[in-house]
HTML snippet that shows the backbone in 3Dmol.js (N, CA, C, O; Angstrom):
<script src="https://3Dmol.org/build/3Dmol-min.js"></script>
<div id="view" style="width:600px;height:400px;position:relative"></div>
<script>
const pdb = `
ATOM      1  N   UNK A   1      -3.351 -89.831  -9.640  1.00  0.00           N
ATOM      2  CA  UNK A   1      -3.898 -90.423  -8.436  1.00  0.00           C
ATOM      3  C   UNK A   1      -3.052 -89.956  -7.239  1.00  0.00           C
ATOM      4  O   UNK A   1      -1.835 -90.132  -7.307  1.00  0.00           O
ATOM      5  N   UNK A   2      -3.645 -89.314  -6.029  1.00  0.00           N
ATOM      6  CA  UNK A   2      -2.934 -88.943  -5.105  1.00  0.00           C
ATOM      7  C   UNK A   2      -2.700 -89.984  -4.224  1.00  0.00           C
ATOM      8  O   UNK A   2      -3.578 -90.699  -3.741  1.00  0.00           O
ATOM      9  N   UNK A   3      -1.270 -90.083  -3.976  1.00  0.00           N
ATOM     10  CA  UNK A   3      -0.095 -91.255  -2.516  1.00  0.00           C
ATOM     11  C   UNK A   3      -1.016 -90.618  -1.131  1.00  0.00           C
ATOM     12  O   UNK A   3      -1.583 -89.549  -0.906  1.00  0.00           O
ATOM     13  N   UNK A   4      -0.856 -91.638  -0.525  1.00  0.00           N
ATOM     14  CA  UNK A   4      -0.369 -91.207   1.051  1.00  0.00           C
ATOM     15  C   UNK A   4       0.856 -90.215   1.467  1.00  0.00           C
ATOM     16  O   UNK A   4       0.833 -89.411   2.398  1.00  0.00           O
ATOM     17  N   UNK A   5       1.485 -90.357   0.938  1.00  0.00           N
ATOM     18  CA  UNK A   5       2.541 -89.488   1.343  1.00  0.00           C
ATOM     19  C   UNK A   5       2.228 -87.884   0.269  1.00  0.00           C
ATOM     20  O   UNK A   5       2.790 -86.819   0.524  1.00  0.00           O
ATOM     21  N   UNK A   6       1.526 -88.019  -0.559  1.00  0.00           N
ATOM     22  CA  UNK A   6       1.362 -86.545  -0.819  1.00  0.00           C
ATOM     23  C   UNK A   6       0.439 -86.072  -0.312  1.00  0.00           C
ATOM     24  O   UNK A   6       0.466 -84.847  -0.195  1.00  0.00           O
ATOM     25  N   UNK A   7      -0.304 -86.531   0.007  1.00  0.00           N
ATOM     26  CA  UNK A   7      -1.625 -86.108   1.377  1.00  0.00           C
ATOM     27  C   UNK A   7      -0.779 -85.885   2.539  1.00  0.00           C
ATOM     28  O   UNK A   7      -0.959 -84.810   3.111  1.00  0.00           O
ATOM     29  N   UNK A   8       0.006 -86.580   2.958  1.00  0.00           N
ATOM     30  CA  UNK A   8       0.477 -86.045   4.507  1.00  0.00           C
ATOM     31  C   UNK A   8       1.429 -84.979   4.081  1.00  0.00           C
ATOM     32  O   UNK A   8       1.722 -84.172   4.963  1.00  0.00           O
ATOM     33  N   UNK A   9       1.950 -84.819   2.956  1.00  0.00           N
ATOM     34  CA  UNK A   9       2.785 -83.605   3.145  1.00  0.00           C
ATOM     35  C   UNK A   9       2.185 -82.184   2.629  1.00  0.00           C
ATOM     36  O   UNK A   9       2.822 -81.143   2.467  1.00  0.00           O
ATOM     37  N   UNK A  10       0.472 -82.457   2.364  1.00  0.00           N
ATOM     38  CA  UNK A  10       0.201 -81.489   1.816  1.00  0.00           C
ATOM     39  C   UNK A  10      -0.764 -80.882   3.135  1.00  0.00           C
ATOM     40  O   UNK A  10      -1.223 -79.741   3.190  1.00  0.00           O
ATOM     41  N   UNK A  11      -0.950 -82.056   4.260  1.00  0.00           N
ATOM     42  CA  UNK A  11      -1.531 -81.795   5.519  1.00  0.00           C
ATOM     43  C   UNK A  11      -0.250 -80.979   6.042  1.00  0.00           C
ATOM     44  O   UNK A  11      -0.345 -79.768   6.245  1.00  0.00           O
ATOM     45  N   UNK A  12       1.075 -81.748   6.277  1.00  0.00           N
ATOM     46  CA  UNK A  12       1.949 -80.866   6.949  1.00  0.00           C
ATOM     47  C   UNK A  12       2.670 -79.443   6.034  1.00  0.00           C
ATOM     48  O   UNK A  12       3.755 -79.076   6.484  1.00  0.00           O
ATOM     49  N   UNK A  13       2.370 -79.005   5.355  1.00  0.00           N
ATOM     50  CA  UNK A  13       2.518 -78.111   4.765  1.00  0.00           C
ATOM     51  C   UNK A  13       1.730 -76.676   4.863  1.00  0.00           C
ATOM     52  O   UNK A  13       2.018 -75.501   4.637  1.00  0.00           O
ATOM     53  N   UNK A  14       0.501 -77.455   5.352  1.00  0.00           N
ATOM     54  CA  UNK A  14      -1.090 -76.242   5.284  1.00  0.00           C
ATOM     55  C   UNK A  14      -0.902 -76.329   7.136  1.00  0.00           C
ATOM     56  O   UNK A  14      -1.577 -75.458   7.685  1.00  0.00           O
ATOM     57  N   UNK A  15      -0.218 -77.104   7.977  1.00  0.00           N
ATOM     58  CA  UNK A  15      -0.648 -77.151   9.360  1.00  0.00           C
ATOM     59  C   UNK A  15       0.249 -77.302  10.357  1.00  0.00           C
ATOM     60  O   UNK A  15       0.475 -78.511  10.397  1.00  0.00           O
ATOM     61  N   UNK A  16       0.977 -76.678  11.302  1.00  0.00           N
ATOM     62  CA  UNK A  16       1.896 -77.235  11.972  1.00  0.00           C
ATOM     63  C   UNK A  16       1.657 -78.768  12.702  1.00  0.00           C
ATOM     64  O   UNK A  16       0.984 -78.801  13.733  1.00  0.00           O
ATOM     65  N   UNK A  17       2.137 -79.836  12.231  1.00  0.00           N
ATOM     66  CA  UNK A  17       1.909 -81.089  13.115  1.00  0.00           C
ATOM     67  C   UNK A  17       3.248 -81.571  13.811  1.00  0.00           C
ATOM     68  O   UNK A  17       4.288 -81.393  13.177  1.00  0.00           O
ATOM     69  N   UNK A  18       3.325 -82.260  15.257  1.00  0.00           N
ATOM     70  CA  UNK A  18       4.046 -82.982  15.520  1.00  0.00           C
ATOM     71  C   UNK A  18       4.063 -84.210  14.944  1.00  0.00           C
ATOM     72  O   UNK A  18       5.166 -84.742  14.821  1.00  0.00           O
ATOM     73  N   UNK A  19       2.979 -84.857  14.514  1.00  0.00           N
ATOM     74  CA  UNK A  19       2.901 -86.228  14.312  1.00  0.00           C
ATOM     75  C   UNK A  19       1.723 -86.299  12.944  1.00  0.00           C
ATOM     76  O   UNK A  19       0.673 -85.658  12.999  1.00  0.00           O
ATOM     77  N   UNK A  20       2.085 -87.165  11.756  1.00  0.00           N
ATOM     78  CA  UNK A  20       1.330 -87.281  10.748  1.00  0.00           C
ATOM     79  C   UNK A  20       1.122 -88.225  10.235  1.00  0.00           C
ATOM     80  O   UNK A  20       1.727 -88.201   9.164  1.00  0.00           O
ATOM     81  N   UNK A  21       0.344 -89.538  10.411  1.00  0.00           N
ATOM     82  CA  UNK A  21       0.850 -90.423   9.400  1.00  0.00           C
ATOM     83  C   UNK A  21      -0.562 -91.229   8.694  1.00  0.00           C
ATOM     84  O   UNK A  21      -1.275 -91.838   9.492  1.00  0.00           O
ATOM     85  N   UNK A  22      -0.856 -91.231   7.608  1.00  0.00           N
ATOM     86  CA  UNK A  22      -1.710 -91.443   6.089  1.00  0.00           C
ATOM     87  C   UNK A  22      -1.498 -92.318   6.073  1.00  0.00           C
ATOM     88  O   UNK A  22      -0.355 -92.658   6.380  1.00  0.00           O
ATOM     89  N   UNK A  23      -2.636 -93.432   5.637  1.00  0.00           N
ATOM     90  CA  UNK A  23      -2.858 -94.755   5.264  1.00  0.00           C
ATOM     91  C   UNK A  23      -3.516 -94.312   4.333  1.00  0.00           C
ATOM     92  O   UNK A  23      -4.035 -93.203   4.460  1.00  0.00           O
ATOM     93  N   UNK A  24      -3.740 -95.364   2.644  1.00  0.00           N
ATOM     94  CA  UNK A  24      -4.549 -95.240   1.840  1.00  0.00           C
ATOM     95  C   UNK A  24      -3.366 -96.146   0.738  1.00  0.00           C
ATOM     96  O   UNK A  24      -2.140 -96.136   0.848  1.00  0.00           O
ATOM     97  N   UNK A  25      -4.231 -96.921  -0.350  1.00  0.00           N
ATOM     98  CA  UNK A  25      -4.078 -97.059  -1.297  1.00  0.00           C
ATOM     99  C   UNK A  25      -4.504 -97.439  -2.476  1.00  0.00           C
ATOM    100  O   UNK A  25      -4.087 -98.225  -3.327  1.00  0.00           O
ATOM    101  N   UNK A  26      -5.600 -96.597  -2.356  1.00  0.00           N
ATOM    102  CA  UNK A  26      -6.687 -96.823  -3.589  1.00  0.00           C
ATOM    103  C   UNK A  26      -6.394 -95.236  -4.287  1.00  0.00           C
ATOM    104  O   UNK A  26      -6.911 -95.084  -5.393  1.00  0.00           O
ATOM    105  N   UNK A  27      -5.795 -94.329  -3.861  1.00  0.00           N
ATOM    106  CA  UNK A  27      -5.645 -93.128  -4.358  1.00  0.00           C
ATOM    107  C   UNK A  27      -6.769 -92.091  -4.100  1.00  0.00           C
ATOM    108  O   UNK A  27      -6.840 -90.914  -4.455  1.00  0.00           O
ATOM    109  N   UNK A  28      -7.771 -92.986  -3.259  1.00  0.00           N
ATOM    110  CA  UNK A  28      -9.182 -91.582  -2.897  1.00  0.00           C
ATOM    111  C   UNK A  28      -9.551 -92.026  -1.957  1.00  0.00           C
ATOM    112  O   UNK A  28     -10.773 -91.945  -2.084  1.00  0.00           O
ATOM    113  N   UNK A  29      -9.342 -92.496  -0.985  1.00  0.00           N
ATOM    114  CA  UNK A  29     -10.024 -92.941   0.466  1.00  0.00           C
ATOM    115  C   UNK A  29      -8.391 -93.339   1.026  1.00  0.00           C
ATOM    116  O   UNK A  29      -7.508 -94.077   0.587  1.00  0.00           O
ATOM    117  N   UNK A  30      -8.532 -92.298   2.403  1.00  0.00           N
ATOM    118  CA  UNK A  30      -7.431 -92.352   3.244  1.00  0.00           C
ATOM    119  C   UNK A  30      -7.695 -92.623   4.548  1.00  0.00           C
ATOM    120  O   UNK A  30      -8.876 -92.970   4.532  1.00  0.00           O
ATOM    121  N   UNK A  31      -7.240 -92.682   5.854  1.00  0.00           N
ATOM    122  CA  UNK A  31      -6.902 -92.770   7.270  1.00  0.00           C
ATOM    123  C   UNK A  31      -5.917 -91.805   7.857  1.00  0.00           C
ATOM    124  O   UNK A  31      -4.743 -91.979   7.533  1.00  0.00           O
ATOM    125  N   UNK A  32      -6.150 -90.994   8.522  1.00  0.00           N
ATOM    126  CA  UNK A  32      -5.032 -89.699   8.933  1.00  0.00           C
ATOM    127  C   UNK A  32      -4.662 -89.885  10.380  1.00  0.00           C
ATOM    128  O   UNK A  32      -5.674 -89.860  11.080  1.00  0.00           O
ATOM    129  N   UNK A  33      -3.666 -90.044  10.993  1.00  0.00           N
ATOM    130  CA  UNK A  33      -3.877 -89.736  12.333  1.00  0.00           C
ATOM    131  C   UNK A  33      -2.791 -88.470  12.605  1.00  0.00           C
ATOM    132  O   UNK A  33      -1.573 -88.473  12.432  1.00  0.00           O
ATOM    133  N   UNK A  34      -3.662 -87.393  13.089  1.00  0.00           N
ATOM    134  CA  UNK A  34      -2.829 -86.148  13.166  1.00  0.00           C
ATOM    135  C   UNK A  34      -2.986 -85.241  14.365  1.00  0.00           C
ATOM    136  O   UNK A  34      -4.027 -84.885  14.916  1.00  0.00           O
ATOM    137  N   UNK A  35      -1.326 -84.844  14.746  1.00  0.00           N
ATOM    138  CA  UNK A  35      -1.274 -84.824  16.011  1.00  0.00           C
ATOM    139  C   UNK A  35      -0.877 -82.720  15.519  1.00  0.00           C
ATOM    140  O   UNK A  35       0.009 -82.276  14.788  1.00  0.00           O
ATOM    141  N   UNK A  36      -1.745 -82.116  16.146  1.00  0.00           N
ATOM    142  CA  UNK A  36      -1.382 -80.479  16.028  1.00  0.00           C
ATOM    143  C   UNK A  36      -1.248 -79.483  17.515  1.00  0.00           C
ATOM    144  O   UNK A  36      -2.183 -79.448  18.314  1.00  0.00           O
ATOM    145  N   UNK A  37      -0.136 -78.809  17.709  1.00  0.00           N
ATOM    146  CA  UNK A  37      -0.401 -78.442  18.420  1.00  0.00           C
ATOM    147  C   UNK A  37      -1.693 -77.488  18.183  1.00  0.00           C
ATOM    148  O   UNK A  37      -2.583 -77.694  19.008  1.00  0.00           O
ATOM    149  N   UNK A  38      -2.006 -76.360  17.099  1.00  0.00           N
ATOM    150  CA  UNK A  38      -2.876 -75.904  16.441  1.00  0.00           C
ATOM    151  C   UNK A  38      -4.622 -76.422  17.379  1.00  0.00           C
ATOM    152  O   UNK A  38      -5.530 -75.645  17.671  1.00  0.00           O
ATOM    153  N   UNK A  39      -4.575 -77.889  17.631  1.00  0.00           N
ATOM    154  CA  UNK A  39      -6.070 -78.599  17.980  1.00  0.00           C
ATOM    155  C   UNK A  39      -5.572 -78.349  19.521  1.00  0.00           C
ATOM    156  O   UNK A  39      -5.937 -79.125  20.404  1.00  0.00           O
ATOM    157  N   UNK A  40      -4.840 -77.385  19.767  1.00  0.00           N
ATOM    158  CA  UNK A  40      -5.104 -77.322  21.952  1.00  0.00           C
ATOM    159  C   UNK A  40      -6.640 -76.568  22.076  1.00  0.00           C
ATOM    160  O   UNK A  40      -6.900 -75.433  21.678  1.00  0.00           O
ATOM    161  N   UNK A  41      -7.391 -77.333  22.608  1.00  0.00           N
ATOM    162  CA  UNK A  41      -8.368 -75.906  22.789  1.00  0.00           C
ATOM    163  C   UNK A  41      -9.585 -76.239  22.145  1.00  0.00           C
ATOM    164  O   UNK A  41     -10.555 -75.715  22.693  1.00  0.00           O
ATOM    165  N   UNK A  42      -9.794 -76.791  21.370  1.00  0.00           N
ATOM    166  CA  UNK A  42     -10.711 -77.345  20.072  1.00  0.00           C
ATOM    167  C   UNK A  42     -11.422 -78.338  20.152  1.00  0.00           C
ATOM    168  O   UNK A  42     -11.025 -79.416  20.595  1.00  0.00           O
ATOM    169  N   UNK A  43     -12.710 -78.084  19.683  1.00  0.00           N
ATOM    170  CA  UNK A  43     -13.152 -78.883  19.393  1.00  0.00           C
ATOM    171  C   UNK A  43     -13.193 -80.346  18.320  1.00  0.00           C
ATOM    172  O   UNK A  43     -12.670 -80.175  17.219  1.00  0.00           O
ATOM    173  N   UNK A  44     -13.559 -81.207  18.496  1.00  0.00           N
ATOM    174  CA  UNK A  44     -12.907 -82.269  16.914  1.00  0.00           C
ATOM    175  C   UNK A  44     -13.664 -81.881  15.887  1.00  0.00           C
ATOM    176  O   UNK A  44     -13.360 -82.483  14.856  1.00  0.00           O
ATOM    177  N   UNK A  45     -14.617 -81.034  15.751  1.00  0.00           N
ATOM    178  CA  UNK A  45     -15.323 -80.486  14.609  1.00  0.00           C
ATOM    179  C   UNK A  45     -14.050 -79.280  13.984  1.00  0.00           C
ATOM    180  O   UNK A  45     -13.492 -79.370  12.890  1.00  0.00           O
ATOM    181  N   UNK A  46     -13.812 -78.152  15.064  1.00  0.00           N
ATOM    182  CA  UNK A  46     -12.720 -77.681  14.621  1.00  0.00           C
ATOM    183  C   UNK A  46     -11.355 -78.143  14.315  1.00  0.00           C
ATOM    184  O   UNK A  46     -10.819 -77.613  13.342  1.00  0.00           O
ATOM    185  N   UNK A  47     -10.807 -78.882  14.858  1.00  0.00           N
ATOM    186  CA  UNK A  47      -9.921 -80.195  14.783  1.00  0.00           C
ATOM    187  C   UNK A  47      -9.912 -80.294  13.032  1.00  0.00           C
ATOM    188  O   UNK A  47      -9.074 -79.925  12.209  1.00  0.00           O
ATOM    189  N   UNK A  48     -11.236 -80.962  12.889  1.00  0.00           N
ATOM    190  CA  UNK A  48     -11.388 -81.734  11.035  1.00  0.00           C
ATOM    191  C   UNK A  48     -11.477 -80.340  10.253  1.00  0.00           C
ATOM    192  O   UNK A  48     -11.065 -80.445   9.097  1.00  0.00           O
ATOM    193  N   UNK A  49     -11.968 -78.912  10.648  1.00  0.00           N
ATOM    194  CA  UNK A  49     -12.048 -77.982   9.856  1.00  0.00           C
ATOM    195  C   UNK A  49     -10.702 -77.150   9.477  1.00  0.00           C
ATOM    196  O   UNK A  49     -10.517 -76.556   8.415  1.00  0.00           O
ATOM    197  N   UNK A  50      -9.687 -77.246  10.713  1.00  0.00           N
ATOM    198  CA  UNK A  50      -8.547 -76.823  10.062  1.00  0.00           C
ATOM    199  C   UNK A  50      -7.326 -78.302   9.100  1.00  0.00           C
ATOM    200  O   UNK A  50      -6.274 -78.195   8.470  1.00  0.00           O
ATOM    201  N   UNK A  51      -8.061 -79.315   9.404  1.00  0.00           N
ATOM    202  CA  UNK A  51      -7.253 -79.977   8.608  1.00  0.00           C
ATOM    203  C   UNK A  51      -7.893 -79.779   7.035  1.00  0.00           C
ATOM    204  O   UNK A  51      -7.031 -79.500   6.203  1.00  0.00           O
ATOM    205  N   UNK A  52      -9.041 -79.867   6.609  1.00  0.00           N
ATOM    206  CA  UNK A  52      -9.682 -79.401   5.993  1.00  0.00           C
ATOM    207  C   UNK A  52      -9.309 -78.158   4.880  1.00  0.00           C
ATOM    208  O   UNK A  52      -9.269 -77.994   3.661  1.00  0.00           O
ATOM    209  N   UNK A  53      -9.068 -77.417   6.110  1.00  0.00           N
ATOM    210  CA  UNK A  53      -8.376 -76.168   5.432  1.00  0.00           C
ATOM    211  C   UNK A  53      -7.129 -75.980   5.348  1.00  0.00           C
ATOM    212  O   UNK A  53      -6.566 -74.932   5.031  1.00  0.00           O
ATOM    213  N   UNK A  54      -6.432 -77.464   5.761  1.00  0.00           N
ATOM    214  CA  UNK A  54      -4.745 -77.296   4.895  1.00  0.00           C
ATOM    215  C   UNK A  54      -5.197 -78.286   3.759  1.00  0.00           C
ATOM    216  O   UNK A  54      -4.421 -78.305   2.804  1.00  0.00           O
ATOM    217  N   UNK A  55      -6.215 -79.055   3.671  1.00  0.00           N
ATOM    218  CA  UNK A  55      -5.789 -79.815   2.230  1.00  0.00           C
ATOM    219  C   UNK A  55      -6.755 -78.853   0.922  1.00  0.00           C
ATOM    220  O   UNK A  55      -6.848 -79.249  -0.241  1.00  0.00           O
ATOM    221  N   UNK A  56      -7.374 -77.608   1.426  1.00  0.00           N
ATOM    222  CA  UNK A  56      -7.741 -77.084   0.495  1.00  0.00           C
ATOM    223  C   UNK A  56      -8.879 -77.962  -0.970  1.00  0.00           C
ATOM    224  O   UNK A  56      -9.886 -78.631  -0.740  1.00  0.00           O
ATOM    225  N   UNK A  57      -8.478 -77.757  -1.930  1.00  0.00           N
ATOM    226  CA  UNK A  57      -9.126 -78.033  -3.217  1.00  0.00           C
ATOM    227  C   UNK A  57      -9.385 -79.370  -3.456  1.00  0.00           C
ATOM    228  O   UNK A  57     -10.281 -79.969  -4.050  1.00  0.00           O
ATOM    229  N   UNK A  58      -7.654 -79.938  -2.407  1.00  0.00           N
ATOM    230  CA  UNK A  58      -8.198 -81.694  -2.724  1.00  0.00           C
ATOM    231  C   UNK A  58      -9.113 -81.900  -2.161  1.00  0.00           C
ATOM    232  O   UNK A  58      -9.742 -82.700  -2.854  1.00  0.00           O
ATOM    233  N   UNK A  59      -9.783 -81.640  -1.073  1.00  0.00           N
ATOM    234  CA  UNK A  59     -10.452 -81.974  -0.204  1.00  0.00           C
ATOM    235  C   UNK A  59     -11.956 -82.483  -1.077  1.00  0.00           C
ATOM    236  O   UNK A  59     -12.670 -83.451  -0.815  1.00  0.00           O
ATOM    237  N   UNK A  60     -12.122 -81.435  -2.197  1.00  0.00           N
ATOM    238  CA  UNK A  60     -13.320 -81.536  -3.237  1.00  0.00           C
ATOM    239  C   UNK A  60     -12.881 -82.334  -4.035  1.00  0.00           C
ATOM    240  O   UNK A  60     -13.716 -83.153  -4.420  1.00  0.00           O
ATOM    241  N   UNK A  61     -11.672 -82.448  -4.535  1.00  0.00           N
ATOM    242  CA  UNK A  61     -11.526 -82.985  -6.232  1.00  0.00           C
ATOM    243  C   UNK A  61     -10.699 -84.501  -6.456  1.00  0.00           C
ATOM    244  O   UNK A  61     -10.800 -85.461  -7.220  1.00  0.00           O
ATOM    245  N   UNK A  62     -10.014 -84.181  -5.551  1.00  0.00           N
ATOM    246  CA  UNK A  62      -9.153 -85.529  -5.532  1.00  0.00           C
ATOM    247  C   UNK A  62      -9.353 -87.244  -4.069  1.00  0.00           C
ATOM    248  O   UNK A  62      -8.922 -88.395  -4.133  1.00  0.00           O
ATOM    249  N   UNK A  63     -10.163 -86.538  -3.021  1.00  0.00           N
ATOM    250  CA  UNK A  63     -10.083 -87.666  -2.317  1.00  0.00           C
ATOM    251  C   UNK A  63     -11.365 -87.365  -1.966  1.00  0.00           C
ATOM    252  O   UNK A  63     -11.808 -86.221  -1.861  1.00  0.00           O
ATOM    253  N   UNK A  64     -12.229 -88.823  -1.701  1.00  0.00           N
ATOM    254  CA  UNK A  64     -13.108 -89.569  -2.011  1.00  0.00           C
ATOM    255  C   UNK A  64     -13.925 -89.448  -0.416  1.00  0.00           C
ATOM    256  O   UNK A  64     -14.982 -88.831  -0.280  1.00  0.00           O
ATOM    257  N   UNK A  65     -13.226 -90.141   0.692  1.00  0.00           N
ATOM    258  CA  UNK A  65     -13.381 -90.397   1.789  1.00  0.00           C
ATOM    259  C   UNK A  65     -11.807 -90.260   2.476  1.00  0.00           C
ATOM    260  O   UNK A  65     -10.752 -90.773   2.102  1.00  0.00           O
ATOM    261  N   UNK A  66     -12.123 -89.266   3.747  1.00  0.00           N
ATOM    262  CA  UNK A  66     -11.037 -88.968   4.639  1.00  0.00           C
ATOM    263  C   UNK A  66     -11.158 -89.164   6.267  1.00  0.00           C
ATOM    264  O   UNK A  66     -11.947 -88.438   6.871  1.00  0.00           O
ATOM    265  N   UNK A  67     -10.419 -90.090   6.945  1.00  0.00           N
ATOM    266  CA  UNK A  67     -11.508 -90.332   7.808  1.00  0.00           C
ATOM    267  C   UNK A  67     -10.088 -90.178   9.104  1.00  0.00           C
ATOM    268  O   UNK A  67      -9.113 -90.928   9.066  1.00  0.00           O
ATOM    269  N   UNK A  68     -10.247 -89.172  10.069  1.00  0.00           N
ATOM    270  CA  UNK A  68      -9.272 -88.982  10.736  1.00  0.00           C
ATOM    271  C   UNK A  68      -9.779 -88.941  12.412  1.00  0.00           C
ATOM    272  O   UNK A  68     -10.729 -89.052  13.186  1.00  0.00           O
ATOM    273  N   UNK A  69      -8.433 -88.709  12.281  1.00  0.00           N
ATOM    274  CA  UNK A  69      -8.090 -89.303  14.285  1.00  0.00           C
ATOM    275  C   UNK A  69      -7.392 -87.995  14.656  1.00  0.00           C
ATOM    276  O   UNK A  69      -6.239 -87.891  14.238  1.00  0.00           O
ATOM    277  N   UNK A  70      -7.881 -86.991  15.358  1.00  0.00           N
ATOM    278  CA  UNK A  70      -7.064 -85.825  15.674  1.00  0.00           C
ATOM    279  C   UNK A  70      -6.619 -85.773  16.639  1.00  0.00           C
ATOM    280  O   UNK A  70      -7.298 -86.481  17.383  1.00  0.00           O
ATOM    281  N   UNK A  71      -5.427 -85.123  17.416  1.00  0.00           N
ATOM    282  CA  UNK A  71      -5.478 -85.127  19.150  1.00  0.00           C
ATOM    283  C   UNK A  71      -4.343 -83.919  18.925  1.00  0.00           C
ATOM    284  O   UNK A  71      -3.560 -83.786  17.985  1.00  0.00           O
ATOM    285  N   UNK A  72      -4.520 -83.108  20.080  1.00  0.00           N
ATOM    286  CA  UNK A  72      -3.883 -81.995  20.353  1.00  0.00           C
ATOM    287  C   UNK A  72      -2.404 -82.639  21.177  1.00  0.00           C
ATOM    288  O   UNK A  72      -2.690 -83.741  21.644  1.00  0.00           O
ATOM    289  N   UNK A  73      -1.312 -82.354  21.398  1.00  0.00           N
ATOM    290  CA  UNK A  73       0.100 -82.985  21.781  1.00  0.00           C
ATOM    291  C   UNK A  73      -0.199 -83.685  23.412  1.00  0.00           C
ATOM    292  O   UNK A  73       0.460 -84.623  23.862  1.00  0.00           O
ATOM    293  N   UNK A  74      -1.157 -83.103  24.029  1.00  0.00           N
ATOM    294  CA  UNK A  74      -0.959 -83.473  25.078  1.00  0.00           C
ATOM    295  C   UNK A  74      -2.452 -84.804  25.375  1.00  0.00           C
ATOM    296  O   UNK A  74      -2.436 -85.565  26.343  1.00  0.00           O
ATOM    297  N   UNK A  75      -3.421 -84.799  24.478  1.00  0.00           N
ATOM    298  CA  UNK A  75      -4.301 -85.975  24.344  1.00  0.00           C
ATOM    299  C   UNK A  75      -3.370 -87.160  24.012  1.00  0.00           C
ATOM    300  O   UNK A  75      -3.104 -88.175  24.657  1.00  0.00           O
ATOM    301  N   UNK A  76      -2.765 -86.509  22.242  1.00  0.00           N
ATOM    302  CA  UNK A  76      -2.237 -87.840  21.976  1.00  0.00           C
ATOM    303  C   UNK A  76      -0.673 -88.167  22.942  1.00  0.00           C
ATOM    304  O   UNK A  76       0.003 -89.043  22.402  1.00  0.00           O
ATOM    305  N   UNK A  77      -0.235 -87.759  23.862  1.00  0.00           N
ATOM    306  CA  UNK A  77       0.650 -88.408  24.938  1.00  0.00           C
ATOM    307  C   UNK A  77      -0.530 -89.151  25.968  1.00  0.00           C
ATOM    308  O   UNK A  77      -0.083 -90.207  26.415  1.00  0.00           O
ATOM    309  N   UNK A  78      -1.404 -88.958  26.267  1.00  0.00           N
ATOM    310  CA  UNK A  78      -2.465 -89.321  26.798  1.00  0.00           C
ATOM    311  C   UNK A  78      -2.524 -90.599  26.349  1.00  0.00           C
ATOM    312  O   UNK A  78      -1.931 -91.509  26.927  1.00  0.00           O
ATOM    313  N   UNK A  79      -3.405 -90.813  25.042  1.00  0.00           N
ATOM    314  CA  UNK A  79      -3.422 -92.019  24.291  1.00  0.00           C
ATOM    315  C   UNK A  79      -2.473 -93.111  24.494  1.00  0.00           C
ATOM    316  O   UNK A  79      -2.557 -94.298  24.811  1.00  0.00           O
ATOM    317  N   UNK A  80      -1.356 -92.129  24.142  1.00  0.00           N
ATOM    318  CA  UNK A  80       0.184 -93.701  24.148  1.00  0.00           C
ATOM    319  C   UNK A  80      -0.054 -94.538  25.960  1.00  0.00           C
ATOM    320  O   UNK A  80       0.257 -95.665  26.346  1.00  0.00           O
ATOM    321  N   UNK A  81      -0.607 -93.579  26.564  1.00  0.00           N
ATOM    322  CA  UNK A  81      -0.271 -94.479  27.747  1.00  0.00           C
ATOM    323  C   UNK A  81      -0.938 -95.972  28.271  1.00  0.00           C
ATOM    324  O   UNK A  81      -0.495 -96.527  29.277  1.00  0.00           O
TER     325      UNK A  81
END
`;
const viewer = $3Dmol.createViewer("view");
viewer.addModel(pdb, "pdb");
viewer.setStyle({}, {cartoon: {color: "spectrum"}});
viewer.zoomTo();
viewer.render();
</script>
């Protein structure tokens, strides 16, 4: 059964992030909020497609429902305010 914390390190592994942090504990339905510089420029469709493409295979086999919050460094400073 895949952690939260092996999902976020398998997000920060496939993606440069400033900021990462995974909720989940059923082992197949998570919450992501992920901050890339990578998403300057992007759309949130592209946003979910390169996160997508750092979790690779799990994305099919191991988690269920993934349901994320993306922002490029200078949105999510935006946000905090």
């Amino acid at each position: 059964m895949l952690t939260a914390n092996e999902l976020r390190n398998t997000i920060v592994n496939g993606l440069p992030c400033d900021h990462v942090k995974v909720l989940g504990d059923d082992g197949q339905h998570f919450e992501a909020v992920i901050v890339s510089p990578q998403f300057t420029g992007k759309s949130r469709i592209q946003q979910h497609q390169l996160v997508y493409q750092a979790l690779g295979d799990r994305m099919r086999s191991e988690i269920h429902a993934l349901s994320m919050r993306t922002f490029a460094p200078d949105a999510w400073a935006e946000s905090a305010t």
